[in-house]
N, C-alpha and C positions, 0 to 999 in steps of 0.2 A: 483527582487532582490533589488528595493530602499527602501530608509526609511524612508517613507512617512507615517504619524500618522495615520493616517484613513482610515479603513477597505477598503472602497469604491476603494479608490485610489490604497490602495493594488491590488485589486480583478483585474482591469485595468489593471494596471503593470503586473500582475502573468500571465495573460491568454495571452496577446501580448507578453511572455515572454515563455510561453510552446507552442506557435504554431512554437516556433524558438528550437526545442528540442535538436539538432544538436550543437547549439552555446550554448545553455544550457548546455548540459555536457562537452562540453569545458571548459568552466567559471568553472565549481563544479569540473571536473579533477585538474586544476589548485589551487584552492582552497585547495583539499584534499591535496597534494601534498605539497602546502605551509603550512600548517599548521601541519603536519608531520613533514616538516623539522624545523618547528618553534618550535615547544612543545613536539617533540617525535610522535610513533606512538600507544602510546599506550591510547585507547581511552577513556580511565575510567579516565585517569589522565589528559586527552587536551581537555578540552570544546570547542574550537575552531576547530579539528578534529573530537570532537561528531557530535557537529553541522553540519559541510561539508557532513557528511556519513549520517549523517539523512536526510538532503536536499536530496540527491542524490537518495536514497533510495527510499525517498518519489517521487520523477520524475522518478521512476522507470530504474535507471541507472543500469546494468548488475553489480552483486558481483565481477566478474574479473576485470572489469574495475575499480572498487572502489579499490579493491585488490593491481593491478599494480599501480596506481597512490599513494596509501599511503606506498607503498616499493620504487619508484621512490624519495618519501620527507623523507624515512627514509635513504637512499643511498643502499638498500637491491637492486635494480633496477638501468640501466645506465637510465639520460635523463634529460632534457632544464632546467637550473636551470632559478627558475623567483625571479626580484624584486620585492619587495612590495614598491608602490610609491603612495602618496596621494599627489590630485591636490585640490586647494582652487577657485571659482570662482565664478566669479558677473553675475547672468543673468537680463534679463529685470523686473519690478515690484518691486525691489529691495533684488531678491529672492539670498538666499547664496546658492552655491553647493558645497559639498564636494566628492570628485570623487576619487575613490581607486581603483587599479591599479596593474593587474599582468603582468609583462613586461621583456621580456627576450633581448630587445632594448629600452631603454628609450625614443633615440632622434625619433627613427621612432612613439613611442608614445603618445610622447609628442605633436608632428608636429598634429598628426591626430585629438589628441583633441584641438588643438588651432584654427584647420580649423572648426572642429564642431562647437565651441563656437562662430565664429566667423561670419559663418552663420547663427546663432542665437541670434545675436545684443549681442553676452557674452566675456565676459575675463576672462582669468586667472588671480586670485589674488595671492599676499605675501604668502609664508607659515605663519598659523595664522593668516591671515586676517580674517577668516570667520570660521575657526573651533571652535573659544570660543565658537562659538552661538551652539553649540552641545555637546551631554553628551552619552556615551557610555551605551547602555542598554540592557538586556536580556527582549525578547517582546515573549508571550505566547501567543494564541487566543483559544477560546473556542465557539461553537455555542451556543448561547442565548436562542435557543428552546430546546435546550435539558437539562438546568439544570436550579432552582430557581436561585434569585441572590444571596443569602445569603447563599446557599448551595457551590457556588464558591466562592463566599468572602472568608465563613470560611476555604475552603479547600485553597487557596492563602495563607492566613496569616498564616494559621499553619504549610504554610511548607517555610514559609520566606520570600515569594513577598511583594517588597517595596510596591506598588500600585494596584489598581485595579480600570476597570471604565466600562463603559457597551459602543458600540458604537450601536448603532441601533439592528441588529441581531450579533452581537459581542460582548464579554466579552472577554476586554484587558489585560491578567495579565503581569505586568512588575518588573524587579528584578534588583539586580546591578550580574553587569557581572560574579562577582564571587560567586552569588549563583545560575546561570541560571540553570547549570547541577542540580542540588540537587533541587529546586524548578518544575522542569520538572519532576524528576522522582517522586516528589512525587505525583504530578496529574497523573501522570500514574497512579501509583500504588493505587489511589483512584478513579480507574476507567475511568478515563475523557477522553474524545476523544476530542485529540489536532488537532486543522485545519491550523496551522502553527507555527514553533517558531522559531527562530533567535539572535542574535548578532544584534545589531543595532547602528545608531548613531541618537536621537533626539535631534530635535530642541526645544531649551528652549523657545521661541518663535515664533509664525508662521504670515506670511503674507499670506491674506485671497486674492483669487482668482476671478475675474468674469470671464464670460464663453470663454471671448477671449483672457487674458491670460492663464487660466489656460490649453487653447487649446494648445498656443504657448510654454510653459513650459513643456505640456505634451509631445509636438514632440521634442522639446530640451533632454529628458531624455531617452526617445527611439532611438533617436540621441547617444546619448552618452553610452548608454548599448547594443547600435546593434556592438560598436566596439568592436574587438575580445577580448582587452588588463585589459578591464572596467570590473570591478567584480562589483562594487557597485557605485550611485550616490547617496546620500544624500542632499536632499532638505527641505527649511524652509519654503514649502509652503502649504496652508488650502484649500481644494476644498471640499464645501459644498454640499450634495446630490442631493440637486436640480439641481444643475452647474452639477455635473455628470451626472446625467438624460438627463440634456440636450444634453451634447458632447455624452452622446450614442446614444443619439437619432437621433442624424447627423452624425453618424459615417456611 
């Protein structure tokens, strides 16, 4: 669940991320729930609850559970009302994180991420210290083996993605936030078999990794997404295939 540019790093993240499936549908209960109560429950109209119910869906979370948590965010359901709290901070390398936050106690949240960042040579920053350096995006992926480039190019642009790029076996389509839903379905509907899509925050700039930080950055983020409270960390940092090769290969 971070928003990390590159496939690779994805791919890392997602699978230490579904071996934990437990804490997974915690996080996407909450989510649904929150963004229920944020924008309604009515899915056609809340890209932000599109999205949660399709994540969820996709990790193959139970219909009833998806069911009870978005009548718990519409108040159809009694249950924990959570905040939404976004944290700013400095880790080593000079990398910025942005950490978002479902939290039904702040200060006991707050305390747990100051202790994580803190075993991690990190701090917490100013609100706006470090969120310039991000821009709010709708991120699309497509498998590279199954379609030409210019077959998803065309099919991106015609249906409104700002951007497209290819990462190794990845084709990245990316949109602004308020055309994520309507640019999703239209690769649906032109057949495309999507292998992830999301809400995101990228970094308008990234700081490039070697194999020992990027080691240490990686335990920082897993760090910080193993706590119950942590929906998402966003980091400004680049880890090259090879550097991931390597940390798999010593994993």
């Amino acid at each position: 669940m971070s928003g990390h540019s590159k496939w690779s790093t994805i791919k890392h993240k997602k699978a230490q991320t579904d071996a934990r499936r437990g804490k997974l549908f915690s996080k996407l209960i909450r989510e649904i729930t929150a963004a229920a109560r944020a924008g309604g429950g009515d899915i056609s109209a809340n890209p932000r609850l599109r999205t949660a119910v399709d994540v969820a869906k996709a990790a193959n979370m139970p219909n009833d559970n998806i069911d009870r948590a978005l009548k718990r965010g519409t108040g159809e359901l009694p249950g924990v009302t959570y905040e939404e709290v976004t944290y700013e901070a400095y880790a080593p390398a000079g990398v910025a994180l942005v950490i978002e936050v479902l939290t039904d106690n702040k200060n006991r949240t707050l305390g747990e991420i100051k202790h994580i960042l803190t075993r991690h040579n990190s701090s917490l920053g100013g609100a706006g210290s470090v969120a310039w350096q991000f821009k709010s995006y709708g991120i699309i992926h497509l498998s590279a083996d199954k379609y030409p480039e210019e077959q998803v190019l065309d099919m991106a642009l015609e249906a409104g993605a700002e951007d497209f790029r290819r990462d190794g076996e990845i084709y990245e389509v990316r949109t602004e936030v308020s055309q994520f839903a309507a640019v999703k379905d239209a690769l649906d509907k032109a057949g495309a078999e999507i292998l992830n899509a999301e809400l995101t925050q990228i970094p308008q700039n990234t700081v490039s990794l070697g194999e020992r930080d990027a080691a240490k950055l990686l335990k920082l983020v897993d760090a910080l997404e193993d706590q119950d409270d942590v929906q998402n960390v966003y980091a400004n940092f680049d880890i090259s295939e090879e550097v991931m090769e390597k940390l798999a290969a010593g994993a």
